[in-house]
C-alpha positions as CSV (number, residue, x, y, z in Angstrom):
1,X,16.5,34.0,57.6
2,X,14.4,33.8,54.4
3,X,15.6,37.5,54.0
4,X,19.0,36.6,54.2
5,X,19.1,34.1,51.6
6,X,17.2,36.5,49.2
7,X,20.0,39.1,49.5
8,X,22.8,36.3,48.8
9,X,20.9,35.6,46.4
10,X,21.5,39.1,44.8
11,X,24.9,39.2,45.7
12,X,25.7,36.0,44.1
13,X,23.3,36.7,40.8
14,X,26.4,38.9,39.8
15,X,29.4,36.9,41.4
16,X,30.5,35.2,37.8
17,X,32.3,32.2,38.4
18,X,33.6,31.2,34.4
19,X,31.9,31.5,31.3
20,X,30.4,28.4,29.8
21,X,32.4,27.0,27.3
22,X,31.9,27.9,23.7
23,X,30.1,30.9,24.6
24,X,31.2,34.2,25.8
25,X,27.6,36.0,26.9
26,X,26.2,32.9,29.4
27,X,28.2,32.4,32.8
28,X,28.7,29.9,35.9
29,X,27.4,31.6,39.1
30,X,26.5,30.4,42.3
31,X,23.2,32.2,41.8
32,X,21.6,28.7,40.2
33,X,23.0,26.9,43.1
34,X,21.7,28.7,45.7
35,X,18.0,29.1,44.2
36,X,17.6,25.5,43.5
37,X,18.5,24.9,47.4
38,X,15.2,27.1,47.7
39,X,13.8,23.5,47.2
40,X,15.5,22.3,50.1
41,X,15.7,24.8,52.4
42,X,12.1,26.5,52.2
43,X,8.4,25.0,51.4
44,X,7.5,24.0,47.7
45,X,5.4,27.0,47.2
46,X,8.4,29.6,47.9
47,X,10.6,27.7,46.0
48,X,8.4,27.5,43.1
49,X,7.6,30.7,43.7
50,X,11.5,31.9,43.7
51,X,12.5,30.1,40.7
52,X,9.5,31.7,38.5
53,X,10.6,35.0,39.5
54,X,14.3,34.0,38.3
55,X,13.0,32.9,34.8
56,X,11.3,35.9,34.4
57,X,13.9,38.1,35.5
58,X,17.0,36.7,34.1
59,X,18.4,36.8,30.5
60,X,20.3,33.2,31.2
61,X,17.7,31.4,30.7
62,X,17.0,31.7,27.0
63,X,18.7,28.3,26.1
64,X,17.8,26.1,28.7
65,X,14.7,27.8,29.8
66,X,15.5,27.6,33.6
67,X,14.2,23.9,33.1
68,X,17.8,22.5,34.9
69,X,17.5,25.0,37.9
70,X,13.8,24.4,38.1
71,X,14.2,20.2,37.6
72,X,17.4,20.9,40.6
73,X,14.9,22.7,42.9
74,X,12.1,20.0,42.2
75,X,14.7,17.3,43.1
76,X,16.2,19.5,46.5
77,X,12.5,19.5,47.9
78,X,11.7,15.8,47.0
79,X,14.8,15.1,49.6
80,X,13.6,17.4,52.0
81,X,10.2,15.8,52.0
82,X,9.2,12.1,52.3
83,X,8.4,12.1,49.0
84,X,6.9,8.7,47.1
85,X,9.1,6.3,45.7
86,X,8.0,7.0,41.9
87,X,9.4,10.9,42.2
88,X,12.9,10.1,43.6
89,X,13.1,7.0,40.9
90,X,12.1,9.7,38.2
91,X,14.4,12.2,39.3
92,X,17.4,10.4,40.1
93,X,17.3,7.5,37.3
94,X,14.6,8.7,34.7
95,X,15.6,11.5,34.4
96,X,19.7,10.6,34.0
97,X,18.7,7.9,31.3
98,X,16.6,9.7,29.6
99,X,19.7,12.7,29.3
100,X,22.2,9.7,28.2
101,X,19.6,8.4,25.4
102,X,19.1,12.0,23.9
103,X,22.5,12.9,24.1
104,X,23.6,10.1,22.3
105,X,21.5,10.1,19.4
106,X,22.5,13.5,18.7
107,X,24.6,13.3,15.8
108,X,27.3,15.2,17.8
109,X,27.1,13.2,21.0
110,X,27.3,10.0,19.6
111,X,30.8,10.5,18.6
112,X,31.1,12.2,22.0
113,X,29.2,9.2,24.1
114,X,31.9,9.3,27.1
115,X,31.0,12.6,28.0
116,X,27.0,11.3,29.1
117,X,28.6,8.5,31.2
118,X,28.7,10.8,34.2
119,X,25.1,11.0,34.0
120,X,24.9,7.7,35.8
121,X,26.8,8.8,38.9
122,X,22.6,9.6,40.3
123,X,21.9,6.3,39.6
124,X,24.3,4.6,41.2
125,X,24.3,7.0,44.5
126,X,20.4,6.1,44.6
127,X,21.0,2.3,44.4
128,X,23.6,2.9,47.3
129,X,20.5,5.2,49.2
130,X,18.6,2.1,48.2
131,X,20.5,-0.8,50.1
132,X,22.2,1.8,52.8
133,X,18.7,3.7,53.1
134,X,20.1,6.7,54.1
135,X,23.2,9.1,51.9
136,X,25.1,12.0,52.8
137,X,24.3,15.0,52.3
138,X,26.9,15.4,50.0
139,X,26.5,12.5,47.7
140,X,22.5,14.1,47.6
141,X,24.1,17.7,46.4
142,X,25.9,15.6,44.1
143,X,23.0,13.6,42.3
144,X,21.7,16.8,41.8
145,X,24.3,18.9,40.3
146,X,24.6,16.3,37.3
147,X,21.0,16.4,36.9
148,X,21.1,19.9,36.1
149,X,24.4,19.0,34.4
150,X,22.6,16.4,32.1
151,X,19.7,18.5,31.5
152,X,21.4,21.1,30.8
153,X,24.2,19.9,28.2
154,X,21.4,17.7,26.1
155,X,19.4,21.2,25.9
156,X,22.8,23.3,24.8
157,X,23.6,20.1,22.2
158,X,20.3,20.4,20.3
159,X,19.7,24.3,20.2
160,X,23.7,25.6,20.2
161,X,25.7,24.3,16.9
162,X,28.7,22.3,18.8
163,X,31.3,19.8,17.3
164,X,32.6,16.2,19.1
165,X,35.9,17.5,20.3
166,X,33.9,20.4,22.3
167,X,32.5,18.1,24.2
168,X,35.3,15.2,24.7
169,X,37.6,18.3,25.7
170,X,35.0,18.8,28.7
171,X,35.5,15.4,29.8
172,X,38.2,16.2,32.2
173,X,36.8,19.6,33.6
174,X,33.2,18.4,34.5
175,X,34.1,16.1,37.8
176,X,35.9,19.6,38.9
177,X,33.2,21.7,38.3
178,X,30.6,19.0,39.6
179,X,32.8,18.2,42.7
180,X,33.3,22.2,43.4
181,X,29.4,22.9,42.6
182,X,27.7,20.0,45.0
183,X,30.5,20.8,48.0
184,X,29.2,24.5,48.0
185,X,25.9,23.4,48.0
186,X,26.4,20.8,50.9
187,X,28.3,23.5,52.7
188,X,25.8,25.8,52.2
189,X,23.2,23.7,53.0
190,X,24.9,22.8,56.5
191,X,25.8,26.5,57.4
192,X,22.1,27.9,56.9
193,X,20.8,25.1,58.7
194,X,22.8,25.4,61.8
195,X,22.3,29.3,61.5
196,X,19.1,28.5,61.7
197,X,18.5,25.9,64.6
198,X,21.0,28.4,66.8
199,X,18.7,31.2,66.5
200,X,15.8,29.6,66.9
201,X,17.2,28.1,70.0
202,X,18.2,31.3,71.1
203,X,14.4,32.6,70.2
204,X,13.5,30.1,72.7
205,X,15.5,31.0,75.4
206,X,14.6,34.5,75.3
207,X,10.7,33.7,75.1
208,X,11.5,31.3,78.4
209,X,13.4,34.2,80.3
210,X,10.3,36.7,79.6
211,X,8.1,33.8,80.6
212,X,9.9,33.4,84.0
213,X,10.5,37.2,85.1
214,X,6.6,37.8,84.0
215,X,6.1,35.2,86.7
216,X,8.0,36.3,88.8
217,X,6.4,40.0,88.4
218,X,2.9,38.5,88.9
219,X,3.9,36.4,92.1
220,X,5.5,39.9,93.9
């Protein structure tokens, strides 16, 4: 399986989905997507592992550094784990504040302040994990995809010269691209894991049938 998900991760390295607004040489893939899932779907050391190779390899990173896909992976694993209260408060509401502060006090934002208010959607789907104790899937996927989202628009405001209307004209496209970015992931997610339990289950039954005709050789 892990061999599987490192050739979709080729394939979908160069399937471009749009280029990001305001700039025609950095793109949308699902190639981010899928290697912060790494987070999720494998142990800390190959995700870590995964997303170092990406930021060494890829030429996308020179703005944001990889720090959103990295920060994304970091926040898959911590919800495949049972990790400590502290790191999913960090994640999920330090981390969004945080994004809203600096992007306000850019000189830019703050006449563009509407645009960061999505950035409290994770903080209000972890006060509903809080009092229901359990999310779905979905609403996990996403938290996450505006974490990235926040991270990644505070690091693009501060290095890339932008003006106010750029980013109030975003306003109405980012719950599209959010809502189509966490419903891939949650699908995804859902497929691989199924994928996953069936052949292992069918491992299983095939170690059982060699178990019983062995036994049945050795009896005759």
């Amino acid at each position: 399986m892990k061999l599987v998900f490192v050739f979709l991760l080729l394939i979908t390295h160069f399937c471009k989905l749009s280029f990001v607004l305001g700039s025609k040489s950095f793109c949308f893939s699902a190639f981010p997507l899928l290697l912060a899932l790494t987070g999720y779907l494998f142990s800390p050391l190959i995700a870590t592992g995964t997303v170092a190779f990406y930021l060494l390899w890829s030429g996308n990173a020179l703005i944001t550094a990889g720090i959103p896909t990295l920060v994304a992976t970091m926040a898959w694993n911590s919800c495949s784990t049972k990790s400590s209260y502290f790191l999913r408060f960090l994640f999920f509401v330090v981390i969004p504040l945080a994004a809203i502060l600096a992007f306000c006090l850019h000189p830019i934002g703050s006449n563009a302040w509407a645009y960061s208010l999505y950035w409290l959607i994770p903080i209000l789907i972890y006060g509903l994990e809080r009092i229901n104790q359990s999310i779905p899937l979905f609403f996990t996927a996403l938290q996450i995809t505006f974490i990235a989202h926040a991270i990644g628009s505070v690091l693009w405001i501060y290095q890339i010269q932008t003006t106010a209307p750029f980013w109030q004209n975003l306003v109405s496209i980012v719950p599209i691209e959010r809502f189509v970015f966490a419903l891939f992931s949650t699908l995804f997610v859902k497929t691989f894991v199924s994928l996953q339990e069936y052949l292992q289950s069918k491992n299983k039954l095939k170690l059982k049938g060699e178990r019983r005709e062995g036994n049945y050789a050795y009896k005759r």
